[in-house]
PQR file with spaces between the fields and no chain letter, atoms N, CA, C, O and H, PARSE charges and radii, in Angstrom:
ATOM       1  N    UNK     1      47.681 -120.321 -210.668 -0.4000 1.5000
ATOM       2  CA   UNK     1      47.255 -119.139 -209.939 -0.0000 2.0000
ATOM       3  C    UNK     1      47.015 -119.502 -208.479  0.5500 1.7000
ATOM       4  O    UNK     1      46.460 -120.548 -208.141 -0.5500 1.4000
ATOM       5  N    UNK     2      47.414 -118.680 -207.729 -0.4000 1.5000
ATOM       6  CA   UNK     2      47.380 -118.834 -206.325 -0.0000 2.0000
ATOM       7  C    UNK     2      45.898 -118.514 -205.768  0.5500 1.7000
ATOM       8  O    UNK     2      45.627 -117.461 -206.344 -0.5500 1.4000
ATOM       9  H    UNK     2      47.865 -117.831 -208.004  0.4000 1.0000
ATOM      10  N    UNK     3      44.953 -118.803 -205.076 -0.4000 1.5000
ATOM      11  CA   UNK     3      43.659 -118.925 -204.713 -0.0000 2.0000
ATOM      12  C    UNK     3      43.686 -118.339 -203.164  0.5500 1.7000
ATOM      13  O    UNK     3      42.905 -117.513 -202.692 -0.5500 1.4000
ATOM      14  H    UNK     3      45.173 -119.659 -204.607  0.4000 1.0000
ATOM      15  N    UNK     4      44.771 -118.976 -202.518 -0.4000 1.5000
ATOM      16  CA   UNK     4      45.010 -119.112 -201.144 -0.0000 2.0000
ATOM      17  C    UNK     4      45.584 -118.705 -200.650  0.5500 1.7000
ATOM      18  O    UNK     4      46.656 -118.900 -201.224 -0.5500 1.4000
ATOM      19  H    UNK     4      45.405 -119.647 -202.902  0.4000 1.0000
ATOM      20  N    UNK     5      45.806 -117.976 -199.564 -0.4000 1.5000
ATOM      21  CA   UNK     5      47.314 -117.515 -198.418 -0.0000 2.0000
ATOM      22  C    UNK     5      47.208 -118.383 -197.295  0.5500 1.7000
ATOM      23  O    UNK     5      46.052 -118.624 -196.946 -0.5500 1.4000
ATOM      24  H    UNK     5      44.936 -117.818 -199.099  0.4000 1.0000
ATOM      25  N    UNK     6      47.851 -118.754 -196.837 -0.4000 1.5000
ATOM      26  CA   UNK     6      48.610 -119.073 -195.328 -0.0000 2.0000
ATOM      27  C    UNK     6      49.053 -118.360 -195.120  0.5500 1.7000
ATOM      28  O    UNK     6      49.992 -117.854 -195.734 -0.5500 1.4000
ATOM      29  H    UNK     6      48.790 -118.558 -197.120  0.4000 1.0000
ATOM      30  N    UNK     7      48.532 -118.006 -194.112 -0.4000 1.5000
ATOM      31  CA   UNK     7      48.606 -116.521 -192.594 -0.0000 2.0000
ATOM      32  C    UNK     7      49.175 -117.131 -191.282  0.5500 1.7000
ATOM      33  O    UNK     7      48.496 -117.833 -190.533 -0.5500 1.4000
ATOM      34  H    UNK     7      47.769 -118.417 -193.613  0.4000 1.0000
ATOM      35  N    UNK     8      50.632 -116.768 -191.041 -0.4000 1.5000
ATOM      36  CA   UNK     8      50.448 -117.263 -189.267 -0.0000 2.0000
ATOM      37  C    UNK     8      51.207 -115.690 -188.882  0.5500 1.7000
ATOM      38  O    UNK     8      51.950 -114.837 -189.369 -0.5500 1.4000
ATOM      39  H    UNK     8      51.184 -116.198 -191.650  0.4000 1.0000
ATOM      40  N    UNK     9      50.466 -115.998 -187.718 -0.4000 1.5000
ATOM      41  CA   UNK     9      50.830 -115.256 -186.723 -0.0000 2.0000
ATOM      42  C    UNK     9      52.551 -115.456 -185.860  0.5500 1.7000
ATOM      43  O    UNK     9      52.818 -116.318 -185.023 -0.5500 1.4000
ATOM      44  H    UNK     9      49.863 -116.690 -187.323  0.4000 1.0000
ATOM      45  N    UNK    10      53.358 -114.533 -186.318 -0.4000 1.5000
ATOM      46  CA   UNK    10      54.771 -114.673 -186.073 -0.0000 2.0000
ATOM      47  C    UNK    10      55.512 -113.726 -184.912  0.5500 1.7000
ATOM      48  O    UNK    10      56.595 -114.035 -184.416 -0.5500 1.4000
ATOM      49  H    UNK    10      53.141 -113.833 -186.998  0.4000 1.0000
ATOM      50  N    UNK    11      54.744 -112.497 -184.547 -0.4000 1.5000
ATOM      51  CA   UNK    11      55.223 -111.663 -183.767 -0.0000 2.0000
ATOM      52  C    UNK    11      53.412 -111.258 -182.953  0.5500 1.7000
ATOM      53  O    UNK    11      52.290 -111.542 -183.371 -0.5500 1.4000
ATOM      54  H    UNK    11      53.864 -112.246 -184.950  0.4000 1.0000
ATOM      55  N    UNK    12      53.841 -110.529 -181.723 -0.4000 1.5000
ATOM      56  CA   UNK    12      52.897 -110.548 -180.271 -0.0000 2.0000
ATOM      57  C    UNK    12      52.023 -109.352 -181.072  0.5500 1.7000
ATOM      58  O    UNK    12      52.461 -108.467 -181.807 -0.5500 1.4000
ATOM      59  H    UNK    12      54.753 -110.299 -181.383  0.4000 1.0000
ATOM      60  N    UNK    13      50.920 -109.575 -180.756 -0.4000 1.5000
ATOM      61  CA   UNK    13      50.700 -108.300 -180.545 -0.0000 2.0000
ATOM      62  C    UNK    13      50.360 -107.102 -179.703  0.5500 1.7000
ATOM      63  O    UNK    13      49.644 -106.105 -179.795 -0.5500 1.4000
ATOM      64  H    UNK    13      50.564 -110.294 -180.159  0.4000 1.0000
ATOM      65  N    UNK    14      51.476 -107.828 -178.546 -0.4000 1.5000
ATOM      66  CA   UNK    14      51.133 -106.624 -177.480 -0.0000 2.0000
ATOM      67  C    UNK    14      52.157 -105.698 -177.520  0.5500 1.7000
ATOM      68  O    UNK    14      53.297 -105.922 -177.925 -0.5500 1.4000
ATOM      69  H    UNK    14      52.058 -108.638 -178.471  0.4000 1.0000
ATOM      70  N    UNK    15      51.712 -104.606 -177.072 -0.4000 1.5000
ATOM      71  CA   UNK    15      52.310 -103.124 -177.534 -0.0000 2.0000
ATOM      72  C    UNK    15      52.337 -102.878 -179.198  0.5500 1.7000
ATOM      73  O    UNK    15      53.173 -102.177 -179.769 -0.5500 1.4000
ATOM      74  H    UNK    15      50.786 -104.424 -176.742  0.4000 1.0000
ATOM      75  N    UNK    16      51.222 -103.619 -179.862 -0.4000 1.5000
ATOM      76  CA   UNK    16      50.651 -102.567 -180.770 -0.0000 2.0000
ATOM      77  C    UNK    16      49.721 -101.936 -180.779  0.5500 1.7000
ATOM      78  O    UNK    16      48.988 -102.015 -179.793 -0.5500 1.4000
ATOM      79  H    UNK    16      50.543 -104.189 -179.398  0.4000 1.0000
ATOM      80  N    UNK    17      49.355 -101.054 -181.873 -0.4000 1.5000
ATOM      81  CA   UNK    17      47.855 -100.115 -181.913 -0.0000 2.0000
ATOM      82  C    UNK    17      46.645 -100.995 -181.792  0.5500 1.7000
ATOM      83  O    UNK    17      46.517 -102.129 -182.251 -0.5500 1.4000
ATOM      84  H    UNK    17      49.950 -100.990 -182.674  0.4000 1.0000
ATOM      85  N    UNK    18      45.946 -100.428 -181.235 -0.4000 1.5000
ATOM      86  CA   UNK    18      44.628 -101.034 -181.233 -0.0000 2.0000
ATOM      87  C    UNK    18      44.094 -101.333 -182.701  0.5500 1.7000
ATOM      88  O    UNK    18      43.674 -102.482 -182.840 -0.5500 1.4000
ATOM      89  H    UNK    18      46.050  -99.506 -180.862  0.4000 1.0000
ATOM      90  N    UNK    19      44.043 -100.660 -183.623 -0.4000 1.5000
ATOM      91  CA   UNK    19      43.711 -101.270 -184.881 -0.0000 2.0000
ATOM      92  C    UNK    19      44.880 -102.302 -185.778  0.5500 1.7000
ATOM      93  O    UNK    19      44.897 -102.793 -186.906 -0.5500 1.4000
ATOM      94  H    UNK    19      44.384  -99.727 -183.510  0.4000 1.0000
ATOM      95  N    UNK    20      45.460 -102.306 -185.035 -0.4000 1.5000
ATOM      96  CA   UNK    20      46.173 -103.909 -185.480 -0.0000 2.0000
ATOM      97  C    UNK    20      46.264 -104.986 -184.791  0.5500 1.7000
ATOM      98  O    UNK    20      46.774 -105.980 -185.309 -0.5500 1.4000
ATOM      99  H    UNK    20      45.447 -101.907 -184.119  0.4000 1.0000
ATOM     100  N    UNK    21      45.794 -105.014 -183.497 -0.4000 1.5000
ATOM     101  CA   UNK    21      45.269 -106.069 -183.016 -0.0000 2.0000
ATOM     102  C    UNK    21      43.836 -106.283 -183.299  0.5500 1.7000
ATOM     103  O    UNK    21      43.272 -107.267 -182.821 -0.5500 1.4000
ATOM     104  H    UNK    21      45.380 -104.207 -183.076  0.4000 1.0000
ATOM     105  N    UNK    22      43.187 -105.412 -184.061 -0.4000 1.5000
ATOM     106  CA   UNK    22      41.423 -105.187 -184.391 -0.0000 2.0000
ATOM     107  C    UNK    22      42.006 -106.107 -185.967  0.5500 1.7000
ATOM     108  O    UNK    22      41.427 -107.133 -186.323 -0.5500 1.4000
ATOM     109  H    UNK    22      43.646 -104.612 -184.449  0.4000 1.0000
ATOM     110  N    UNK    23      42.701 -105.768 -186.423 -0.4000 1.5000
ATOM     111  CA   UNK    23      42.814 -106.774 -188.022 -0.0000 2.0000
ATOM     112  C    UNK    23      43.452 -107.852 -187.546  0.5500 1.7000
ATOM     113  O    UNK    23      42.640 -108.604 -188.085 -0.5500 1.4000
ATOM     114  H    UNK    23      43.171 -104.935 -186.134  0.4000 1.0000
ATOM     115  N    UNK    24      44.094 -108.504 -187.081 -0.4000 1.5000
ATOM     116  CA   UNK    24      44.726 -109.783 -186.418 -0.0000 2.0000
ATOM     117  C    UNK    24      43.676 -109.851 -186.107  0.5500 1.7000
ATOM     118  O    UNK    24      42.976 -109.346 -186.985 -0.5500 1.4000
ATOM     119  H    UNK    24      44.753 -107.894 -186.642  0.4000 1.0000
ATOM     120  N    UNK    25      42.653 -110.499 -184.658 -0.4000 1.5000
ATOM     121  CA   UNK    25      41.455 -110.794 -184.573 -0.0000 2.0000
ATOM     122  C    UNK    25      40.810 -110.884 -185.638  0.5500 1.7000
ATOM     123  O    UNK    25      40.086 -111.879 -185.643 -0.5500 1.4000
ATOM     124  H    UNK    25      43.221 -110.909 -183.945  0.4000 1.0000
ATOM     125  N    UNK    26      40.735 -109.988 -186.969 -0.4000 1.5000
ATOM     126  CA   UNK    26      39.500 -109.804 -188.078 -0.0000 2.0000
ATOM     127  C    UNK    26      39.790 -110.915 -188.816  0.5500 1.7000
ATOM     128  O    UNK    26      38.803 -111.487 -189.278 -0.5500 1.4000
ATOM     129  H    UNK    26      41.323 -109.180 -186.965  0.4000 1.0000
ATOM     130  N    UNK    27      41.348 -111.602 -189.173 -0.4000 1.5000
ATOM     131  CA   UNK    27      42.156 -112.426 -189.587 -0.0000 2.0000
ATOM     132  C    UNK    27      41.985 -113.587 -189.390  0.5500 1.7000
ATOM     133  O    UNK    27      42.218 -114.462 -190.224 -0.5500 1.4000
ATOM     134  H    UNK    27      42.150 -111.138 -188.798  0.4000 1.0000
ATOM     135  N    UNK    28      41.445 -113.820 -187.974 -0.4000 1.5000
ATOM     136  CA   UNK    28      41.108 -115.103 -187.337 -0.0000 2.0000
ATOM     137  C    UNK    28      42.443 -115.578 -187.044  0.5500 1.7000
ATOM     138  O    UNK    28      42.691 -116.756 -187.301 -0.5500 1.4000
ATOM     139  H    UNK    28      41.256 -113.110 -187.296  0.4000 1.0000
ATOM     140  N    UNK    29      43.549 -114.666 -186.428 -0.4000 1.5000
ATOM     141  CA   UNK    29      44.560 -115.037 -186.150 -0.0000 2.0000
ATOM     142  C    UNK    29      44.317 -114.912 -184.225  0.5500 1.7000
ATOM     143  O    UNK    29      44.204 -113.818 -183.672 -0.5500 1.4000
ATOM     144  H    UNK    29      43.347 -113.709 -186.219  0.4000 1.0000
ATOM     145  N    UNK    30      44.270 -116.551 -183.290 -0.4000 1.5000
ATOM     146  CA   UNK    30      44.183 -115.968 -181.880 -0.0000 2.0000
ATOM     147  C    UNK    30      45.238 -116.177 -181.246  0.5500 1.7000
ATOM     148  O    UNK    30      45.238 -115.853 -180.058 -0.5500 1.4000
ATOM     149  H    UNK    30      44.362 -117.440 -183.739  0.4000 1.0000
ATOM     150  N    UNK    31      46.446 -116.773 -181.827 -0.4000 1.5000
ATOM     151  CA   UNK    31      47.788 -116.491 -180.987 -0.0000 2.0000
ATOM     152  C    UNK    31      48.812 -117.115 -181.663  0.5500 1.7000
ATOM     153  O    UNK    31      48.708 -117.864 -182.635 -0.5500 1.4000
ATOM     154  H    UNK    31      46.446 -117.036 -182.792  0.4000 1.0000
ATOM     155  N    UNK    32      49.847 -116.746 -181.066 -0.4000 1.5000
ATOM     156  CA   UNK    32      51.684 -116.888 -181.508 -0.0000 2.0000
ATOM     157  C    UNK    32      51.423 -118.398 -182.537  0.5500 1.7000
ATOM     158  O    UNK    32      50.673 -119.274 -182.106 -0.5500 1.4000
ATOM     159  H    UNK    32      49.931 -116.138 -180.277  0.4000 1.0000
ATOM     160  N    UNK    33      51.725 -118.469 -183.126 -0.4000 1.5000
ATOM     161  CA   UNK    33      52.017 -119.307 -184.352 -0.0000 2.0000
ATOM     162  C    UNK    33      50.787 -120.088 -184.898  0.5500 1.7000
ATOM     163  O    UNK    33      50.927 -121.216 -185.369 -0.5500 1.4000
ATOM     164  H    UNK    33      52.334 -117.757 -183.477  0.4000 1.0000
ATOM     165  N    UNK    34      49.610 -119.481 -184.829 -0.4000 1.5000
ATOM     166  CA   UNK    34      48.378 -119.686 -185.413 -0.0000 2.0000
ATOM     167  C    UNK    34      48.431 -119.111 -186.986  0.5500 1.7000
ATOM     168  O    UNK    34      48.830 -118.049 -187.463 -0.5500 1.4000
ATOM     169  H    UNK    34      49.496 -118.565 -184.446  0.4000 1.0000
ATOM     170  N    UNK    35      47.822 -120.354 -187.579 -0.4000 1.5000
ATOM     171  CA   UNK    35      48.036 -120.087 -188.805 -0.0000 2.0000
ATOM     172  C    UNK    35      46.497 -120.607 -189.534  0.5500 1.7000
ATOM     173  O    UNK    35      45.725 -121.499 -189.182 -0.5500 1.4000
ATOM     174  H    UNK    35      47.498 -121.217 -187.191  0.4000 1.0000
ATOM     175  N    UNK    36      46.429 -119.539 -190.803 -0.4000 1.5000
ATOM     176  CA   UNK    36      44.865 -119.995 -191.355 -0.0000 2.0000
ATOM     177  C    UNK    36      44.843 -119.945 -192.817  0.5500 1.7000
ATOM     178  O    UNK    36      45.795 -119.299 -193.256 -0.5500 1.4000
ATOM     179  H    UNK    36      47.055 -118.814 -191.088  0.4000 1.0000
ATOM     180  N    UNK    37      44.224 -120.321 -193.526 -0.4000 1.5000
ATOM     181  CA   UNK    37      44.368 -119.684 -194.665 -0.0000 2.0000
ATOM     182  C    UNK    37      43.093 -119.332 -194.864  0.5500 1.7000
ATOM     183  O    UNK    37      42.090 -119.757 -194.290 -0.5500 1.4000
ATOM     184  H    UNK    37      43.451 -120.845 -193.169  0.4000 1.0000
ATOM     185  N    UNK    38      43.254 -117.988 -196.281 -0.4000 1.5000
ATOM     186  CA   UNK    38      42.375 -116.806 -196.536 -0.0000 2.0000
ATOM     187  C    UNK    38      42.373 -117.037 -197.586  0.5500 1.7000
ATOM     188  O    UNK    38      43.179 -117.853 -198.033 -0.5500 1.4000
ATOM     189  H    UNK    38      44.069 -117.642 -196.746  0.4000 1.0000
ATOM     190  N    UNK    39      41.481 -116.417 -198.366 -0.4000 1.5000
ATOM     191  CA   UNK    39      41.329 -116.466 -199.978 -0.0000 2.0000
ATOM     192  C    UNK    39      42.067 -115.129 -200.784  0.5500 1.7000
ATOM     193  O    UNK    39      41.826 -113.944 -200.554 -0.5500 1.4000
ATOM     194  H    UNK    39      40.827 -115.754 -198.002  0.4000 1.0000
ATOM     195  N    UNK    40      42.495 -115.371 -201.232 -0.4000 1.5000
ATOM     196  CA   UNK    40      43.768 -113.959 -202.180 -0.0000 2.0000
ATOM     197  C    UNK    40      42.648 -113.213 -202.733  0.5500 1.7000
ATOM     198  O    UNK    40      42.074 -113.400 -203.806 -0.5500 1.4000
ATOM     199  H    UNK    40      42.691 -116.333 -201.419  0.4000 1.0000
ATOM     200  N    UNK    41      42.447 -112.422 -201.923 -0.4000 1.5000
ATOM     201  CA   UNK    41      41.572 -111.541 -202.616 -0.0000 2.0000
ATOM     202  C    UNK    41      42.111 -109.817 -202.037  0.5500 1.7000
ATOM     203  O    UNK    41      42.558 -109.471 -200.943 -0.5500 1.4000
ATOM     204  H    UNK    41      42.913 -112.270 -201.052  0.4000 1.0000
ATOM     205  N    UNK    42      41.852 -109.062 -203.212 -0.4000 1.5000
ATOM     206  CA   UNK    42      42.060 -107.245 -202.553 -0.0000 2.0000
ATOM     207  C    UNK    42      41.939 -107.172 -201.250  0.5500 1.7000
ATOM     208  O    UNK    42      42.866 -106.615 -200.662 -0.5500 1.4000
ATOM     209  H    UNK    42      41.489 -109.342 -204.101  0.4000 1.0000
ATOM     210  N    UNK    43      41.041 -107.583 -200.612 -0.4000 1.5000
ATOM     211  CA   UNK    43      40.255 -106.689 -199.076 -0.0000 2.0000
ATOM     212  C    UNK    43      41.291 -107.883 -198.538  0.5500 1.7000
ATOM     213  O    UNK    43      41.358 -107.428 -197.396 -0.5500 1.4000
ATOM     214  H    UNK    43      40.287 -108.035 -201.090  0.4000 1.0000
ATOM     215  N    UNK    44      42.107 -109.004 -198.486 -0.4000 1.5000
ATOM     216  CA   UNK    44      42.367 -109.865 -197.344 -0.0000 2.0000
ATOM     217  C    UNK    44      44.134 -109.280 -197.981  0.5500 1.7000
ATOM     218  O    UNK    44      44.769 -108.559 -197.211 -0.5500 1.4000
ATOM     219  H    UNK    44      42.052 -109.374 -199.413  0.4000 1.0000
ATOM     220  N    UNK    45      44.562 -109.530 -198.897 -0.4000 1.5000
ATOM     221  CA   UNK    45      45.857 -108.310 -199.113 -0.0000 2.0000
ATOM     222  C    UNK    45      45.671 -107.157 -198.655  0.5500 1.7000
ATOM     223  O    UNK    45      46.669 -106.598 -198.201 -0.5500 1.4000
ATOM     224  H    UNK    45      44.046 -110.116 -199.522  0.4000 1.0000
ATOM     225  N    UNK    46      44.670 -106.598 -198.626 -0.4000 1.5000
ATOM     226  CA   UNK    46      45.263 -104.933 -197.788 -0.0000 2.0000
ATOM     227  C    UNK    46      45.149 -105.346 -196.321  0.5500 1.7000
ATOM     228  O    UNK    46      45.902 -104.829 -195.496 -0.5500 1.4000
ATOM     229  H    UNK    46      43.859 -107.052 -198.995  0.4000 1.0000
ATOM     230  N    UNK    47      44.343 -106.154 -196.001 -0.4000 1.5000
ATOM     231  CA   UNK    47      44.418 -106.410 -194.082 -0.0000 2.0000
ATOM     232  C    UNK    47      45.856 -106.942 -193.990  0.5500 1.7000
ATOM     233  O    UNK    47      46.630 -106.388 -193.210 -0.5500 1.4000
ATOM     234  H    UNK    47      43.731 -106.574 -196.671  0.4000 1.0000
ATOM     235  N    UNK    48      46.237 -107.913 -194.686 -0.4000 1.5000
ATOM     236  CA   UNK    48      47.859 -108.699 -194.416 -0.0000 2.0000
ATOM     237  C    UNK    48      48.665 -107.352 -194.509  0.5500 1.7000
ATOM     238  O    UNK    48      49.567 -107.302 -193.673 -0.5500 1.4000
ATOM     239  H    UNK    48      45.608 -108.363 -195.320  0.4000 1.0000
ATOM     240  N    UNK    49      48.578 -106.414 -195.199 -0.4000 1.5000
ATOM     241  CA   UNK    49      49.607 -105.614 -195.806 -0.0000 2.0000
ATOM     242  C    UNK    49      49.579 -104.369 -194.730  0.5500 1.7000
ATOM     243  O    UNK    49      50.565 -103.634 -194.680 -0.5500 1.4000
ATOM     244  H    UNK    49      47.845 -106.455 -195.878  0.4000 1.0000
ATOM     245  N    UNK    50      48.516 -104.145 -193.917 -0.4000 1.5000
ATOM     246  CA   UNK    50      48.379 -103.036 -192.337 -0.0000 2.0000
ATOM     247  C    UNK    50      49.353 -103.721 -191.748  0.5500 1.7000
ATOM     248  O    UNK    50      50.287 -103.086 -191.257 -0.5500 1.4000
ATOM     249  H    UNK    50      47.715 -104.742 -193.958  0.4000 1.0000
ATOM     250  N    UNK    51      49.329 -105.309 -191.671 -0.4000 1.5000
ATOM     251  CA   UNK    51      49.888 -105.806 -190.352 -0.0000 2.0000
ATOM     252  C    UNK    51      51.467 -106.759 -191.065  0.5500 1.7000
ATOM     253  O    UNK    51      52.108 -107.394 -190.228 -0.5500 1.4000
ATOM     254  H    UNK    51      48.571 -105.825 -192.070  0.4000 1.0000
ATOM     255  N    UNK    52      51.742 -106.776 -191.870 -0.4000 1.5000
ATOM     256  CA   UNK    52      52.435 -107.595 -192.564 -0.0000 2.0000
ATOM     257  C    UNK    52      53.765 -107.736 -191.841  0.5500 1.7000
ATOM     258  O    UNK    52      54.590 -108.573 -192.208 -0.5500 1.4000
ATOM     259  H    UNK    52      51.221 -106.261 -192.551  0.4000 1.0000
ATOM     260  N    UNK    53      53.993 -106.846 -190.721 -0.4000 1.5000
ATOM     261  CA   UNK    53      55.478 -106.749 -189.839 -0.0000 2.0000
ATOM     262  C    UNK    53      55.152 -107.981 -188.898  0.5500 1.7000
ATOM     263  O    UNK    53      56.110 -108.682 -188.570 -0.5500 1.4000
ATOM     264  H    UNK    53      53.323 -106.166 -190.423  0.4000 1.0000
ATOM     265  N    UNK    54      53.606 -108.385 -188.328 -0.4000 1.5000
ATOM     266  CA   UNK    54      53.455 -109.480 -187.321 -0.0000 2.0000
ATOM     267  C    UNK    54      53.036 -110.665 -188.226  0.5500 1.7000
ATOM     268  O    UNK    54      52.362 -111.603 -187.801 -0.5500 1.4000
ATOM     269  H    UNK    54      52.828 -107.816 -188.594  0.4000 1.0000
ATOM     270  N    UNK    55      53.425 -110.575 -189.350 -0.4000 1.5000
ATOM     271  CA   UNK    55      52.871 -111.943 -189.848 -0.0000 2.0000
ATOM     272  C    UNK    55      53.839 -112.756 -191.126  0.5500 1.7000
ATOM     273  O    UNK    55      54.726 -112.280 -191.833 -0.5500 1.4000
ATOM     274  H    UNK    55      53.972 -109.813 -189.695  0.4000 1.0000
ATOM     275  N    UNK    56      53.323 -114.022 -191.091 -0.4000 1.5000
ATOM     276  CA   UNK    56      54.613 -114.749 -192.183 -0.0000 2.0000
ATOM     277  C    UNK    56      53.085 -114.813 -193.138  0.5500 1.7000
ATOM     278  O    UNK    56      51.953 -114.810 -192.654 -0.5500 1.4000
ATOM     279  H    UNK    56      52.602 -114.409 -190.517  0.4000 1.0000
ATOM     280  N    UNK    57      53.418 -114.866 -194.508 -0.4000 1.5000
ATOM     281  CA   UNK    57      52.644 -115.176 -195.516 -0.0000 2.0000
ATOM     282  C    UNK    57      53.211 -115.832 -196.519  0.5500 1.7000
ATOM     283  O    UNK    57      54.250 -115.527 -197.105 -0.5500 1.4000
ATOM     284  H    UNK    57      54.338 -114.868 -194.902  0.4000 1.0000
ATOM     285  N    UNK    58      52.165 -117.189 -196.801 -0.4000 1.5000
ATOM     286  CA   UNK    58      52.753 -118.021 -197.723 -0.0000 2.0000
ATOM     287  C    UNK    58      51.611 -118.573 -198.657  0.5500 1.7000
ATOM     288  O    UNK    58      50.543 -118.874 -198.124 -0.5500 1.4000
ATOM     289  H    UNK    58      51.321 -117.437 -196.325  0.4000 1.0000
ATOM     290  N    UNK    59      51.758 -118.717 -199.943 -0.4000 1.5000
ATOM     291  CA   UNK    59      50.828 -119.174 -201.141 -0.0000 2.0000
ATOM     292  C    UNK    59      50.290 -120.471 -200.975  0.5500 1.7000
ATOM     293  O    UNK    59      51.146 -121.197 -200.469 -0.5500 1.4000
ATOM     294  H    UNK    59      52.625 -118.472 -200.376  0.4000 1.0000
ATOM     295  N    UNK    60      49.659 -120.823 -201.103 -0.4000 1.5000
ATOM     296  CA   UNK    60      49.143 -122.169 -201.406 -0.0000 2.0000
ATOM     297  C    UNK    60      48.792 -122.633 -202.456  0.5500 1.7000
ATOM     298  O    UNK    60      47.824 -122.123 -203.021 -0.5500 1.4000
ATOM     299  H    UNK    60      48.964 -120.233 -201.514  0.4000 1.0000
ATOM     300  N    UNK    61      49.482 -123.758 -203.047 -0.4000 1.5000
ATOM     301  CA   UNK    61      49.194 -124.029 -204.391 -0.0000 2.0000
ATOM     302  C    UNK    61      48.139 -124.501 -204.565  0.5500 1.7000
ATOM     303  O    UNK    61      47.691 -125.024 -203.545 -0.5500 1.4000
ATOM     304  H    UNK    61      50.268 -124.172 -202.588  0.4000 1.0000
ATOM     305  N    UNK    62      47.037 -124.605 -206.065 -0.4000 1.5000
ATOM     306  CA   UNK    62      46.295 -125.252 -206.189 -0.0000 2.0000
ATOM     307  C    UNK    62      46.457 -126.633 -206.603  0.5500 1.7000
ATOM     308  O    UNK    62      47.312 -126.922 -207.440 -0.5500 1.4000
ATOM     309  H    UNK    62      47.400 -124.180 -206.894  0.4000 1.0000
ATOM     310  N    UNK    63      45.558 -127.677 -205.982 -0.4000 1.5000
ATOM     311  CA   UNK    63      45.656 -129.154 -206.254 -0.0000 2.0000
ATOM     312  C    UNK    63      44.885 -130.021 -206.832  0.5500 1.7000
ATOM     313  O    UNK    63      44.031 -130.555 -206.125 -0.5500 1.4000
ATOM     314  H    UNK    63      44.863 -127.443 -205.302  0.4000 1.0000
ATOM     315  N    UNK    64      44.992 -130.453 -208.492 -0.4000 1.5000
ATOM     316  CA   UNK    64      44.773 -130.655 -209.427 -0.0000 2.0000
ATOM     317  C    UNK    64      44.267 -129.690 -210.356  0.5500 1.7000
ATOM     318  O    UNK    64      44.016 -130.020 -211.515 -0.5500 1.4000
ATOM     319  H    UNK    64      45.685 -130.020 -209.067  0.4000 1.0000
């Protein structure tokens, strides 16, 4: 089971809406190819999923 996402930041976010640069910031994403990981949870899938056109998302496996 996946626990984790890796979040980077892949596209600008200038000349978007103000509430998608308000979830990027909420993301802890602060620029072009910043990457973090989040915990797979409902509330951090629906923030990825507002903005999911400026961002790469990838699983992180668990280890052991």
């Amino acid at each position: 089971m996946v626990t984790k996402l890796k979040v980077t930041l892949v596209r600008s976010t200038i000349r978007s809406k103000p509430k998608h640069k308000a979830t990027v910031q909420a993301l802890g994403l602060r620029r072009m190819h910043h990457t973090v990981e989040k915990p797979n949870n409902p509330q951090m899938r629906g923030m990825i999923r507002q903005v999911a056109h400026l961002l790469k998302v990838e699983p992180v496996e668990n280890e052991g």
